[in-house]
N, C-alpha and C positions, 0 to 999 in steps of 0.2 A: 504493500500500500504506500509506502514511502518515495518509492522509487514512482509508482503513479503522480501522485503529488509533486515531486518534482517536477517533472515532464509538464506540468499543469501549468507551475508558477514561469516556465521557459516559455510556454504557450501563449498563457497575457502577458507576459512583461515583453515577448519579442514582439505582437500585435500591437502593444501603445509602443514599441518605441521603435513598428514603421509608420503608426499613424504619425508621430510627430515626426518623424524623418520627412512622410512628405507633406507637413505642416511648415516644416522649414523649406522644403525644397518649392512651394508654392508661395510662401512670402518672399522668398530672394528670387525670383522667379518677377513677379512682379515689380520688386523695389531695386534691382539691378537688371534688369532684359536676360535675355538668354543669349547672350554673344559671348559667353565663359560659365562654365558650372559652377558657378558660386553656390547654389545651396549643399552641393557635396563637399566645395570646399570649406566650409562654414561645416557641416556636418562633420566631415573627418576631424578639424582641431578642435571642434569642443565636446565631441566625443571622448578622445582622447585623453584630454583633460579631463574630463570628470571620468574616465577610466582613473586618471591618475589618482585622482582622489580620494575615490571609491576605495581603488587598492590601497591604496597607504591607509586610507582610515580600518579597514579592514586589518592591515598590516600592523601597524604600530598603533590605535586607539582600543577595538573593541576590545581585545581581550580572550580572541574565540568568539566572534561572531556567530549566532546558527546557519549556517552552511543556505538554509531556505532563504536568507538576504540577499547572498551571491549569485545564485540562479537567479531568482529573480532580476534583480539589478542588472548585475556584469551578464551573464547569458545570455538573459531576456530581452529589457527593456536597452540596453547598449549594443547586442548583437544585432535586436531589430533595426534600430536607428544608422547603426554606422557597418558599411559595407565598405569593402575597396572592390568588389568588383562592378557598381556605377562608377567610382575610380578610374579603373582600367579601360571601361568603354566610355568615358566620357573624355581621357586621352587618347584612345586612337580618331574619336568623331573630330579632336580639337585638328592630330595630325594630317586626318586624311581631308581634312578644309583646309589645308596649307599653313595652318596656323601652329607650326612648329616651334615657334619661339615662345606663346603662350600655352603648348602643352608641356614644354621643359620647366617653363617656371611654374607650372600647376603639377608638376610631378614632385618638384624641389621644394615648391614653396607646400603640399599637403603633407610632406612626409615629413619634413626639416622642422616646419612647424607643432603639427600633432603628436613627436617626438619631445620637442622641447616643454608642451605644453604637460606630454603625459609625465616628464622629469619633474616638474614646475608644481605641480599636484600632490606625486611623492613628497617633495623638497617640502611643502608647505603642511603637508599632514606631518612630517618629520617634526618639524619646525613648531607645528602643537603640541605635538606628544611629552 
């Protein structure tokens, strides 16, 4: 029964967090045009960062957190939200429009950034504990 329960809390938590992925992806959508994938790039670093967060709070605050907070959250609702593979196809749509100089810095600037963000998260849960 446990292991069903799990599977449950992976089930809503990834549901709300592609609803809000394309909650994000339909305001940046809107408030930037579609001439660069801003809502994925917005989606990858602040995913990341509250990945970061998440873990280090998990890491150095709870204490032993129960295990059903992490499925939920990190599995679920952050697995649903953030993807690299709209990533990946939303760099080759960038390359094959001739738009190679902004699909190198939307490859540099999603990884370099969501990297330092997911550091930035640990660094700062660190930094509470």
């Amino acid at each position: 029964m446990n292991q069903l329960l799990g599977y449950l809390l992976v089930f809503v938590g990834g549901g709300s967090g592609a609803a809000l992925r394309h909650a994000v992806n339909m305001a940046s959508s809107k408030a930037f045009g579609t001439g660069f994938p801003y809502g994925t790039f917005i989606i990858n670093i602040t995913g990341s960062t509250v990945m970061g967060l998440i873990a280090g709070y998990f890491t150095f605050r709870s204490g032993g957190s129960h295990q059903w907070w992490r499925l939920v959250l990190m599995t679920g609702i952050l697995g649903g939200y953030t993807t690299f593979s709209a990533f990946s196809l939303d760099t080759a749509l960038l390359y094959e429009r001739g738009a190679v100089g902004l699909a190198v810095l939307y490859v540099v600037g999603s990884v370099g950034i969501s990297i330092a963000g997911l550091f930035a998260g640990l660094a700062l849960m660190r930094a509470l504990s």
